[in-house]
TORKOL-4160 file (C-alpha; in steps of 0.2 Angstrom, whole numbers, padded with zeros to 4 digits, m for minus):
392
<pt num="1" X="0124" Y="0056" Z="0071"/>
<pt num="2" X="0112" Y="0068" Z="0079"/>
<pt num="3" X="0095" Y="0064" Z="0086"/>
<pt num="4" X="0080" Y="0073" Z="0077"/>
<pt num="5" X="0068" Y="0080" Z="0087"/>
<pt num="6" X="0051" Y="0072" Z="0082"/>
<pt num="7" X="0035" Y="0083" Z="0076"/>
<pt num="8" X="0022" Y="0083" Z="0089"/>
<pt num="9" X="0012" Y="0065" Z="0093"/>
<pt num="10" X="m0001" Y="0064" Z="0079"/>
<pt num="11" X="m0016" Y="0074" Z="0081"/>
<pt num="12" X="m0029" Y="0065" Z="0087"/>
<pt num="13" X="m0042" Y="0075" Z="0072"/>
<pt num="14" X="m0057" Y="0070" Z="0080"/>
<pt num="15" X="m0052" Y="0053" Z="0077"/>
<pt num="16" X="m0042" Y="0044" Z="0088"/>
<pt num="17" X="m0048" Y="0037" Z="0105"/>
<pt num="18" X="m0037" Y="0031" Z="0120"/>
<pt num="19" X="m0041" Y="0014" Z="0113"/>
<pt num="20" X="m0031" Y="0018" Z="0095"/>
<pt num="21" X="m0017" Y="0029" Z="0104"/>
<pt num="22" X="m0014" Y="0010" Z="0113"/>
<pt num="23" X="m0016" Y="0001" Z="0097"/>
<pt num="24" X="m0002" Y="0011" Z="0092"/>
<pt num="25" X="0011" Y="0008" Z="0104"/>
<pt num="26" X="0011" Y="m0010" Z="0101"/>
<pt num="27" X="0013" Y="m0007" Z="0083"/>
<pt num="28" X="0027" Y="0004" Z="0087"/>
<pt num="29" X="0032" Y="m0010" Z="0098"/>
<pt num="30" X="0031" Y="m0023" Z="0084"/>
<pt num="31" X="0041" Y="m0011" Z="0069"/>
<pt num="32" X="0052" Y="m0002" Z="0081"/>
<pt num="33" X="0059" Y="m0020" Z="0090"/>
<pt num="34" X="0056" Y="m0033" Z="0075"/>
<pt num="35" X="0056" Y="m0023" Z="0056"/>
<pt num="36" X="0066" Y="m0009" Z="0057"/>
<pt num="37" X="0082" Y="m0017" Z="0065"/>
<pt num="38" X="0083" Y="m0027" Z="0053"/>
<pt num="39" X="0079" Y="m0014" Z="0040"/>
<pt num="40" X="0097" Y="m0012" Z="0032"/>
<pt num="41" X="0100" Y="m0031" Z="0031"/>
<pt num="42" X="0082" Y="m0035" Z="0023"/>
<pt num="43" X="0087" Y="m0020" Z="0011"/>
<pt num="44" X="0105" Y="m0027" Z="0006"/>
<pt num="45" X="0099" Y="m0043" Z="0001"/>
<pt num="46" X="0083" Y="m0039" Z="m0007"/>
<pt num="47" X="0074" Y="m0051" Z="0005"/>
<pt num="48" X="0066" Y="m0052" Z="0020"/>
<pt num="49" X="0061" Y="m0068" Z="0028"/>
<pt num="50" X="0043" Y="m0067" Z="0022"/>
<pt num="51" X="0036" Y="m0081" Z="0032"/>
<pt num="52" X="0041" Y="m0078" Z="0049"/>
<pt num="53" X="0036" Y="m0058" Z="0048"/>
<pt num="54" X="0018" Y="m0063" Z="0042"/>
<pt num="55" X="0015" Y="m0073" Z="0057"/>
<pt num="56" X="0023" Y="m0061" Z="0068"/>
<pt num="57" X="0013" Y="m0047" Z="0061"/>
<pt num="58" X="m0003" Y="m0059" Z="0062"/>
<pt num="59" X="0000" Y="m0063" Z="0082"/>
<pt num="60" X="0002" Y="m0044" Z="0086"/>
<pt num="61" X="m0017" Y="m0037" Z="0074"/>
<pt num="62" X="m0006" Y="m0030" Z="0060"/>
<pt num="63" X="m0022" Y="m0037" Z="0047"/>
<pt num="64" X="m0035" Y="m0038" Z="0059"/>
<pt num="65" X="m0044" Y="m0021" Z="0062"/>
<pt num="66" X="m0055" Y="m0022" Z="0047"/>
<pt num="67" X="m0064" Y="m0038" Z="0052"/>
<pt num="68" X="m0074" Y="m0045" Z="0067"/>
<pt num="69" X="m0067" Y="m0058" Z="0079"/>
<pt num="70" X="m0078" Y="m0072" Z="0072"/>
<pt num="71" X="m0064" Y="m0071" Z="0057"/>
<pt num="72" X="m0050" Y="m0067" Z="0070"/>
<pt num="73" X="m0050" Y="m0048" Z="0069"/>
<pt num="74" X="m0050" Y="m0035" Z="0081"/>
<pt num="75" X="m0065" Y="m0025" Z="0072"/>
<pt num="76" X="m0070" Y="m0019" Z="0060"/>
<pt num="77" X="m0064" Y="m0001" Z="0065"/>
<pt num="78" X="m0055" Y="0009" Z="0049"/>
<pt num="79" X="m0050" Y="0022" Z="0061"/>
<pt num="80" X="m0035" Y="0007" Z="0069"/>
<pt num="81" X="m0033" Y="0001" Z="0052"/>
<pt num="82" X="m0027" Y="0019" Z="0047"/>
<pt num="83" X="m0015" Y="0020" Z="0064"/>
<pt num="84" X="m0006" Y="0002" Z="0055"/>
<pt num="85" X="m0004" Y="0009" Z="0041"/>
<pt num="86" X="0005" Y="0023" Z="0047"/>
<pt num="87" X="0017" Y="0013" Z="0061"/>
<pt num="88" X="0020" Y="0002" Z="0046"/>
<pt num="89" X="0029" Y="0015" Z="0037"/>
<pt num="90" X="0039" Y="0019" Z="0048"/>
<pt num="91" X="0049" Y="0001" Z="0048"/>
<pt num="92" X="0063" Y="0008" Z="0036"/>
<pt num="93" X="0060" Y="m0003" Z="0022"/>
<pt num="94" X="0048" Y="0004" Z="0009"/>
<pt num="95" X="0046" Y="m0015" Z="0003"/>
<pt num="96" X="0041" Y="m0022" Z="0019"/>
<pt num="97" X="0029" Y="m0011" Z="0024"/>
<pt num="98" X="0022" Y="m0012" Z="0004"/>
<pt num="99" X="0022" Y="m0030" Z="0008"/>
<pt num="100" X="0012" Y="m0031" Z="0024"/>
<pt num="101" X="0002" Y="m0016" Z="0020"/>
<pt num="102" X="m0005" Y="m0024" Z="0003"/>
<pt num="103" X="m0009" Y="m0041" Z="0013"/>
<pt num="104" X="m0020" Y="m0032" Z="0024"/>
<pt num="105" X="m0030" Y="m0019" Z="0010"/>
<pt num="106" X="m0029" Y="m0028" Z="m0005"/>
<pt num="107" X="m0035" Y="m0047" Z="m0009"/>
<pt num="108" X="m0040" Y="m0053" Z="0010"/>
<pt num="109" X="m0050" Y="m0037" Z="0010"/>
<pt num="110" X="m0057" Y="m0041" Z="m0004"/>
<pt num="111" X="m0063" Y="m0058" Z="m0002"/>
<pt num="112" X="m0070" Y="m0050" Z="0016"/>
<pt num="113" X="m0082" Y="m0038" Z="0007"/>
<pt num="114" X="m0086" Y="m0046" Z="m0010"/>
<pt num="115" X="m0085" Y="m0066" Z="m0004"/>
<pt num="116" X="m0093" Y="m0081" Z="0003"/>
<pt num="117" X="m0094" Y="m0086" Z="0020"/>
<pt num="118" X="m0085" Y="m0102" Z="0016"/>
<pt num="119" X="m0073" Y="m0091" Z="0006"/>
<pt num="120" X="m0070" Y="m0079" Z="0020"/>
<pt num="121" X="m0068" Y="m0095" Z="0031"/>
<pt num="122" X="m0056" Y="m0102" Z="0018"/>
<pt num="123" X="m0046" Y="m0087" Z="0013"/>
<pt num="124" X="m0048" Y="m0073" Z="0026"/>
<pt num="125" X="m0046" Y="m0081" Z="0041"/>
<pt num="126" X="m0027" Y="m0088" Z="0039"/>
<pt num="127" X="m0023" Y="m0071" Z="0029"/>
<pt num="128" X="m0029" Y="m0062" Z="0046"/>
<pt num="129" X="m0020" Y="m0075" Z="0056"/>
<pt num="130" X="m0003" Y="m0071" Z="0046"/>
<pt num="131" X="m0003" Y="m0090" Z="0039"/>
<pt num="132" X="m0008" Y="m0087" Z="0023"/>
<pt num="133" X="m0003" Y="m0073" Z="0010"/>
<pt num="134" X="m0014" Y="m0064" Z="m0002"/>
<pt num="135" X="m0011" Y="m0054" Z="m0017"/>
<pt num="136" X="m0023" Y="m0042" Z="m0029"/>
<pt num="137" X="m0021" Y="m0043" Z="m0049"/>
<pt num="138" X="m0029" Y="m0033" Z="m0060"/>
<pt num="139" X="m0015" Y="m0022" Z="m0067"/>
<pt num="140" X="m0008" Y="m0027" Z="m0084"/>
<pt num="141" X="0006" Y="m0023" Z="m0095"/>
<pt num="142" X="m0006" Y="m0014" Z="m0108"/>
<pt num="143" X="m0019" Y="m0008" Z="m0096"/>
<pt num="144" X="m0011" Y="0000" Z="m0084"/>
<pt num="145" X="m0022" Y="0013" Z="m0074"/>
<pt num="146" X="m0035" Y="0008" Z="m0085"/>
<pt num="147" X="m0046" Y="m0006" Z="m0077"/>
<pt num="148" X="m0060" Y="m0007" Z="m0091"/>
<pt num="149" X="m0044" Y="m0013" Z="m0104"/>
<pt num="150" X="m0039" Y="m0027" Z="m0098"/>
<pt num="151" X="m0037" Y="m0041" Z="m0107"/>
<pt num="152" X="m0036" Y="m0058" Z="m0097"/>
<pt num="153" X="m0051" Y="m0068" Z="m0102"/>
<pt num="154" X="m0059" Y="m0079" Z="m0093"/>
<pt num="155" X="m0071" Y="m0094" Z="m0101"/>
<pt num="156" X="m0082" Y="m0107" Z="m0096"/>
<pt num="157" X="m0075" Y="m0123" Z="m0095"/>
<pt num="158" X="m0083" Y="m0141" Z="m0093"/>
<pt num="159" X="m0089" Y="m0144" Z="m0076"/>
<pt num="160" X="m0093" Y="m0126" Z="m0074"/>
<pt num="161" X="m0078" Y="m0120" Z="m0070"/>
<pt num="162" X="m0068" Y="m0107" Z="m0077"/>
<pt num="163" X="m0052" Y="m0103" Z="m0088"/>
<pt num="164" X="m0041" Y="m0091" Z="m0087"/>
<pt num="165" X="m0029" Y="m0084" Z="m0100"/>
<pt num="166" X="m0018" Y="m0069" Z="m0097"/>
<pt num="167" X="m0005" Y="m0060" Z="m0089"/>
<pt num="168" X="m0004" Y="m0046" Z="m0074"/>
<pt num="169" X="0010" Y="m0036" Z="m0070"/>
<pt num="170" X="0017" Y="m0025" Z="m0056"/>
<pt num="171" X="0009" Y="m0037" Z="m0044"/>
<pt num="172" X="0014" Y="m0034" Z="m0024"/>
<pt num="173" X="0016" Y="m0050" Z="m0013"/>
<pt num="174" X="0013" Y="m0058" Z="m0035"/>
<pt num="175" X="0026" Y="m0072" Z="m0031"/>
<pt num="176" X="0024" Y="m0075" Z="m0013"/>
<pt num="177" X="0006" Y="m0076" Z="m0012"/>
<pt num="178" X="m0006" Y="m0091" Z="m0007"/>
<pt num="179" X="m0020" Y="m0083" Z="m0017"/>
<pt num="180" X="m0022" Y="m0069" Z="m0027"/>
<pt num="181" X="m0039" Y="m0061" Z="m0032"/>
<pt num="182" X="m0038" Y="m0058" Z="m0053"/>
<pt num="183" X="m0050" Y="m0046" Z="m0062"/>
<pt num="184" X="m0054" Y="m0055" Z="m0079"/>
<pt num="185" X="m0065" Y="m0052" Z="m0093"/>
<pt num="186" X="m0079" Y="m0066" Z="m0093"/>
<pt num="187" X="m0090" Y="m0053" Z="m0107"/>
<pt num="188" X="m0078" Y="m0044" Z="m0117"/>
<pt num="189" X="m0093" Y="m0036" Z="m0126"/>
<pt num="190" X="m0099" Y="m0029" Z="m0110"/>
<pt num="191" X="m0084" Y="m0017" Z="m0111"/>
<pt num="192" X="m0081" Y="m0015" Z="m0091"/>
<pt num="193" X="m0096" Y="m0021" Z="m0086"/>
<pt num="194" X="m0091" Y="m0037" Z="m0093"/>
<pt num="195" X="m0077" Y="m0040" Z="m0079"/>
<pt num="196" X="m0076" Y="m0053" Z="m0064"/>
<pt num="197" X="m0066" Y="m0059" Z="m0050"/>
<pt num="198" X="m0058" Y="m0073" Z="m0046"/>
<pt num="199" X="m0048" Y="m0080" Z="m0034"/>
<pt num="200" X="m0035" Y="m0093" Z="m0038"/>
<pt num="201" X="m0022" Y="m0101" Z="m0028"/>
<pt num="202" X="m0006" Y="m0103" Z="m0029"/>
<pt num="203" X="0000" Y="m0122" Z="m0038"/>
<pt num="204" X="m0015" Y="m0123" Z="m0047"/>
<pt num="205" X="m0010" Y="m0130" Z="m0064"/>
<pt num="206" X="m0009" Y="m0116" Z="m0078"/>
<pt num="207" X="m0003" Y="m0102" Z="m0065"/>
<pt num="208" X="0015" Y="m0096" Z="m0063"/>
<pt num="209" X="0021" Y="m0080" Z="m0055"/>
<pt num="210" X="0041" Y="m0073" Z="m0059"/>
<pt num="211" X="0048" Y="m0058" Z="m0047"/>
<pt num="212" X="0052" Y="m0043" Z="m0058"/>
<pt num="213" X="0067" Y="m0031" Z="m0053"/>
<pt num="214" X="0060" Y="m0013" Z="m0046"/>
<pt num="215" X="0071" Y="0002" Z="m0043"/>
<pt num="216" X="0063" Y="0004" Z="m0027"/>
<pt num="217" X="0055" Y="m0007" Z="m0013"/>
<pt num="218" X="0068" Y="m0020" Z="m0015"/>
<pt num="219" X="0062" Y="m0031" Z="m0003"/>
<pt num="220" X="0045" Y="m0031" Z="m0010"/>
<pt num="221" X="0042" Y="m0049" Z="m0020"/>
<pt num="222" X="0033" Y="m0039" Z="m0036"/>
<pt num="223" X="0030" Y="m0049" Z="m0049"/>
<pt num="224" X="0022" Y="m0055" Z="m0065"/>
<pt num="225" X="0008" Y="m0067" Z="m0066"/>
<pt num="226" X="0003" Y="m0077" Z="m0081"/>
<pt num="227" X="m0013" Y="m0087" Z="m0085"/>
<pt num="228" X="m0011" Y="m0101" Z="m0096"/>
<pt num="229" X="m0029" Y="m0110" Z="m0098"/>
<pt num="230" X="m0028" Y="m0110" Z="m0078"/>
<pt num="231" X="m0045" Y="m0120" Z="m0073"/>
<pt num="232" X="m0050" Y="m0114" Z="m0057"/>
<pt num="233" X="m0069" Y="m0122" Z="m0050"/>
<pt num="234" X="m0085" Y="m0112" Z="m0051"/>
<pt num="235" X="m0083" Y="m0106" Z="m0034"/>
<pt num="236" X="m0069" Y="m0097" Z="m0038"/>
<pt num="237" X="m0078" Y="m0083" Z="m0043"/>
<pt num="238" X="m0079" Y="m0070" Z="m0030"/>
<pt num="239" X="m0093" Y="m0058" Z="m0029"/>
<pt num="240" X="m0106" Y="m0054" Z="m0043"/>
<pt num="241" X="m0102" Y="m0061" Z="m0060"/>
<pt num="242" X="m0097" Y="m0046" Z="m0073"/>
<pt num="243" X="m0098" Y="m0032" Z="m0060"/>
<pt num="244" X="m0078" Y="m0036" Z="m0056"/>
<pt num="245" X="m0077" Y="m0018" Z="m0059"/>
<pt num="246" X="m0088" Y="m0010" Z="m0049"/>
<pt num="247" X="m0080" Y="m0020" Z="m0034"/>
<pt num="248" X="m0062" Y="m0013" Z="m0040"/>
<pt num="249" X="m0070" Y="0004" Z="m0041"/>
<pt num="250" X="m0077" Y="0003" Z="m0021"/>
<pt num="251" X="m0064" Y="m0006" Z="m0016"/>
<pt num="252" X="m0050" Y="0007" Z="m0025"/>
<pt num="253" X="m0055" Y="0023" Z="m0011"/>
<pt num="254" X="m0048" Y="0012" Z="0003"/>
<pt num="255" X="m0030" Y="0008" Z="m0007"/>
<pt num="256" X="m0028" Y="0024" Z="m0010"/>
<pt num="257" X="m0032" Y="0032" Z="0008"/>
<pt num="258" X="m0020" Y="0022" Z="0015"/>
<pt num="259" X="m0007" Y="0026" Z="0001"/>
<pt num="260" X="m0008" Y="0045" Z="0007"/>
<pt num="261" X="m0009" Y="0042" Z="0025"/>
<pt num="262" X="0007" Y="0030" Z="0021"/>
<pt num="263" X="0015" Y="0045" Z="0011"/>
<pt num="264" X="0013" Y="0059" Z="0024"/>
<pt num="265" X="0021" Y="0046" Z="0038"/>
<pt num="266" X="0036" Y="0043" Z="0025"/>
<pt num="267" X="0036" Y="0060" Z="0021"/>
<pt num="268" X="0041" Y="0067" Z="0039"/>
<pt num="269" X="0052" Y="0051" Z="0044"/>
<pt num="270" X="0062" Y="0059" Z="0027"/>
<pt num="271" X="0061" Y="0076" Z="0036"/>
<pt num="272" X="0066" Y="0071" Z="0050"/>
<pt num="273" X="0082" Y="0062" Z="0043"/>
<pt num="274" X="0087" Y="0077" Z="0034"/>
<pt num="275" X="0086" Y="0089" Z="0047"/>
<pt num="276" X="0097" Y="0079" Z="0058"/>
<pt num="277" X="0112" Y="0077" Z="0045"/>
<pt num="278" X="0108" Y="0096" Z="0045"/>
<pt num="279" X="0110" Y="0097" Z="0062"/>
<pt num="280" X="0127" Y="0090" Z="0063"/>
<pt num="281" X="0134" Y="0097" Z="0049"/>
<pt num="282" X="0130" Y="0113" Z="0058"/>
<pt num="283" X="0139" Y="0105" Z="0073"/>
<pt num="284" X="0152" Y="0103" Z="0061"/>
<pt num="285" X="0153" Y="0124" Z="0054"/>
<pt num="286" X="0143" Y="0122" Z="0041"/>
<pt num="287" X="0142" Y="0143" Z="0035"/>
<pt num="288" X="0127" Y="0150" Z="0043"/>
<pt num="289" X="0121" Y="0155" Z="0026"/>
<pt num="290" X="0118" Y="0138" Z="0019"/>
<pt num="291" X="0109" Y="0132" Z="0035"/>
<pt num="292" X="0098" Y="0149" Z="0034"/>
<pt num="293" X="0096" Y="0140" Z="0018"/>
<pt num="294" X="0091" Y="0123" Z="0023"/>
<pt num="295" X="0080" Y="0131" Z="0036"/>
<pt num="296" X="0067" Y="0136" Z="0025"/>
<pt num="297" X="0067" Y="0122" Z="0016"/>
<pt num="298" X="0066" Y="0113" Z="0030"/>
<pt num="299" X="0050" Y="0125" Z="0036"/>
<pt num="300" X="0043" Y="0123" Z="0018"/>
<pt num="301" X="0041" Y="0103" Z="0019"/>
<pt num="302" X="0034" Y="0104" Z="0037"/>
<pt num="303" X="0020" Y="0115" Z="0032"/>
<pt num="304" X="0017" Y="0105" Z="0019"/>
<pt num="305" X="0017" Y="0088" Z="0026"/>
<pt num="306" X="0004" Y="0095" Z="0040"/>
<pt num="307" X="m0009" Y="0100" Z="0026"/>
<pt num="308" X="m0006" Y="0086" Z="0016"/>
<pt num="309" X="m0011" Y="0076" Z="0034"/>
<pt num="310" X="m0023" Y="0087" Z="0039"/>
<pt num="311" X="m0032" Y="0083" Z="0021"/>
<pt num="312" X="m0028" Y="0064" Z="0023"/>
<pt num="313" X="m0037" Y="0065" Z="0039"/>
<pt num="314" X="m0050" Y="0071" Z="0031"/>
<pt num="315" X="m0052" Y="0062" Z="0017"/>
<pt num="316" X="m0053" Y="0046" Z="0030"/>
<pt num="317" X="m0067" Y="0054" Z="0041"/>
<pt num="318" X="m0077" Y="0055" Z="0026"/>
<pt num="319" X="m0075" Y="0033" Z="0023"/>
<pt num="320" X="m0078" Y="0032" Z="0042"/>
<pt num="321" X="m0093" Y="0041" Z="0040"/>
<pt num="322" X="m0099" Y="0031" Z="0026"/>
<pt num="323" X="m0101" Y="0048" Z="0016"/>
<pt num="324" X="m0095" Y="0050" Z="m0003"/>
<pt num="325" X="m0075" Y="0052" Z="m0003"/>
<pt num="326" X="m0071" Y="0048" Z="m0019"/>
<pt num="327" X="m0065" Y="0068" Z="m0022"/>
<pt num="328" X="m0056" Y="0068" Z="m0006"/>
<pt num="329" X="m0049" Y="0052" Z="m0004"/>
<pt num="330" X="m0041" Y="0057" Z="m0022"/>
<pt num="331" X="m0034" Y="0073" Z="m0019"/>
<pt num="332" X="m0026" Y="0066" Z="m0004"/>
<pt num="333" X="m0018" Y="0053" Z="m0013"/>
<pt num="334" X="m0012" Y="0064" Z="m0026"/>
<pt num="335" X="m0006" Y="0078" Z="m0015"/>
<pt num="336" X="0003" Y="0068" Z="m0001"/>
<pt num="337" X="0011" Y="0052" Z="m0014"/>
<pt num="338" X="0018" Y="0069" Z="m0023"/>
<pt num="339" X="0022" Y="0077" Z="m0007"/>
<pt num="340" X="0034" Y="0063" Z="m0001"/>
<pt num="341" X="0044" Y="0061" Z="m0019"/>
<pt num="342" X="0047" Y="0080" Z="m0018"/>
<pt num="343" X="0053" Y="0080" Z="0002"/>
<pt num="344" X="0063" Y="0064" Z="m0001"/>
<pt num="345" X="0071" Y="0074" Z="m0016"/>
<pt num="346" X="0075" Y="0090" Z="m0005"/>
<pt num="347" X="0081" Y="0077" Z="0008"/>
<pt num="348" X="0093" Y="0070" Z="m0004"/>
<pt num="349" X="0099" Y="0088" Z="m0011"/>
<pt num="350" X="0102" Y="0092" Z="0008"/>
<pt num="351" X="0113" Y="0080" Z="0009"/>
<pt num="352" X="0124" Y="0084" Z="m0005"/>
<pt num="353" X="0135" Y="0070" Z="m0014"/>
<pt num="354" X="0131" Y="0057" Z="0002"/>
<pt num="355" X="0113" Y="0059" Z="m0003"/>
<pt num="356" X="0118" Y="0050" Z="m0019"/>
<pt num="357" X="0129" Y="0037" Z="m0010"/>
<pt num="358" X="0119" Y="0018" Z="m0003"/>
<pt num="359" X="0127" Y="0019" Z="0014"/>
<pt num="360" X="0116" Y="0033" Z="0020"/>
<pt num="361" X="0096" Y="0029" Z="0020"/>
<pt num="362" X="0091" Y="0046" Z="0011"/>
<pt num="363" X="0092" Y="0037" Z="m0005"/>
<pt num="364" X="0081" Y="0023" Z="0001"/>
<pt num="365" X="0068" Y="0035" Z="0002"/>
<pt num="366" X="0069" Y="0045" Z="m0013"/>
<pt num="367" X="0067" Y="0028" Z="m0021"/>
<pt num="368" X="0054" Y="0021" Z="m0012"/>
<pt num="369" X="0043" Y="0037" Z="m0014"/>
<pt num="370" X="0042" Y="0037" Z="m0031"/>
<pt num="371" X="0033" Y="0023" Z="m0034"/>
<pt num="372" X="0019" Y="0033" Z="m0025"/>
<pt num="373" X="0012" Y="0045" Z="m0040"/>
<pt num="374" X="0011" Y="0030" Z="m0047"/>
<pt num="375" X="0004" Y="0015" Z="m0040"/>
<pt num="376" X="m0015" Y="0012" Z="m0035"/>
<pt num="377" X="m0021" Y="0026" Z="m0048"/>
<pt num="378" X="m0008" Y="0041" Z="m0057"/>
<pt num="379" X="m0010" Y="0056" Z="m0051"/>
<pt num="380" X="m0015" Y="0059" Z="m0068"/>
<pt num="381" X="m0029" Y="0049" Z="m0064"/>
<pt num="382" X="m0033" Y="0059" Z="m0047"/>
<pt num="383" X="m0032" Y="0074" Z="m0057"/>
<pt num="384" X="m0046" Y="0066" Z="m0069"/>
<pt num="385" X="m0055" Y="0060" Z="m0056"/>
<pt num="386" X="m0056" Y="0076" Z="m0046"/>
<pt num="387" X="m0059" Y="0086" Z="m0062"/>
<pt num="388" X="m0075" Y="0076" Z="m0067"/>
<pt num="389" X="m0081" Y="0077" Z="m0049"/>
<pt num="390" X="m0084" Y="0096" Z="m0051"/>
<pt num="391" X="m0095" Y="0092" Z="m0067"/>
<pt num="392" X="m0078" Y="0097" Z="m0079"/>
């Protein structure tokens, strides 16, 4: 098969230094020698073998950019984090880079900026090191996007402690993880102002996870978690008590930025595999008319995937900066999650009747991208959010 010709090295934006163009090569390194070769194999069987990759991952910085080297990171600098995130997509299993991409955003990242020292020593240090795996749950199967309707409770028990009853759904890294960091009710009249964290670990009696069956990211170990009077100890709670919320709610702008700089990468890897099935059916006579055809489509999604980076850029200069992002980091999310189902669709229609067949990778992305308008907030919700944010 033909070699496409790769867009331009990523613009440096006014944000990338010599230092995170380095950064990057070794990531590059890491997915190009030990994820993606394996990609197809990982992909058939629906696994990949979880341990090892964390502790690869852990030995080359894959989760340390946001944290200081007391706890073993590399940082904090956001600015490398993002350059991860985008090599990460580029390892040819939607599943695997979901896994090793909510590991480093999601629970450690939590118990780094709402924890205690002796939690961060106890949870956030092997998660950075690769040795221990960490999970986020708040989404449940009647809440969905909605984080003030949840339902797990959790209760005082003897000794100060706390019990936990309920069940989260849709959970990445749910059934593989050492700890997970659960949103629960702890005042259910306080509406969501009545919502804590917690972090529980994985064995603890009353706690069971079960890996549910996705139409995408098939290596990804999703799951459902279930909370059956699951005592955890008082310090279990992470951060303040009943503002678990507003700790979802800071938190949610970095998940999503990272979804949309994910997207855009995914998006043009997808490009880039459909213009080289173009190119050799062309090689092959293909009618000049139907590549004319192809052409503009082709033009169409490369104009697109640049603004959509251009405003993902933008969006993460904003959180760099420490400014107010909430209607940028939203309208990145929505436009570029969007923008990679849509060009892994065209990419699919390009390649006619093989698009639809397993043996050619088109169809891994067309279902791996559509998870995007979904996850980490609809774009229902972005459009909400963007929509009040002009005082509508």
């Amino acid at each position: 098969m033909a070699t496409a010709t790769r867009f331009a090295a990523v613009p440096r934006a006014g944000l990338f230094t010599p230092e995170h163009d380095e950064l990057r090569d070794v990531i590059r390194q890491f997915v190009q020698r030990g994820l993606k070769p394996h990609a197809e194999e990982w992909e058939s069987s629906g696994e990949f073998p979880v341990r090892d990759v964390f502790a690869q991952a852990g030995t080359v910085g894959v989760f340390g950019a946001k944290y200081q080297p007391e706890y073993g990171g590399t940082g904090p600098d956001l600015v490398a984090d993002a350059v991860i995130t985008e090599e990460l997509a580029l390892c040819g299993s939607g599943g695997v880079a979901a896994a090793l991409g909510a590991h480093k955003d999601l629970g450690p990242y939590y118990v780094y900026r709402f924890g205690t020292e002796e939690q961060r020593r106890r949870y956030l240090v092997p998660a950075i090191a690769g040795e221990r795996i960490g999970a986020l749950a708040i989404t449940e199967p009647t809440a969905g996007s909605d984080v003030g309707a949840i339902r797990t409770r959790a209760e005082r028990s003897p000794g100060d402690g706390w019990r936990l009853t309920g069940t989260k759904t849709f959970i990445t890294n749910g059934p593989i993880a050492d700890f997970v960091v659960v949103a629960a009710k702890t005042d259910p009249a306080a509406g969501r102002s009545g919502i804590s964290l917690f972090v529980v670990e994985a064995g603890t009696p009353g706690f069971s996870a079960n890996r549910v069956d996705t139409v995408g990211w098939r290596t990804s170990h999703t799951g459902e978690l279930v909370f059956e009077e699951c005592e955890v100890e008082a310090g279990a709670i992470l951060g303040d008590e009943n503002r678990g919320f507003y700790h979802i709610m800071a938190s949610f702008q970095w998940e999503r930025i990272v979804m949309a700089l994910s997207a855009v990468t995914a998006a043009q890897a997808t490009l880039e595999l459909a213009m080289a099935y173009a190119r050799d059916r062309q090689a092959f006579g293909r009618p000049v008319s139907k590549f004319q055809v192809w052409r503009h489509r082709f033009a169409d999604m490369a104009t697109q995937i640049e603004a959509a980076r251009s405003l993902s850029y933008h969006a993460l200069r904003k959180v760099v900066a420490g400014e107010d992002a909430v209607r940028e980091v939203s309208m990145a999310k929505w436009l570029a999650t969007e923008l990679d189902w849509r060009v892994a669709d065209e990419a699919l229609q390009v390649h006619g009747g093989y698009g639809y067949m397993m043996e050619y990778p088109v169809q891994r992305a067309w279902r791996d991208a559509r998870l995007g308008p979904i996850g980490g907030g609809t774009t229902e919700v972005m459009k909400e959010i963007i929509g009040r944010s002009f005082g509508l």
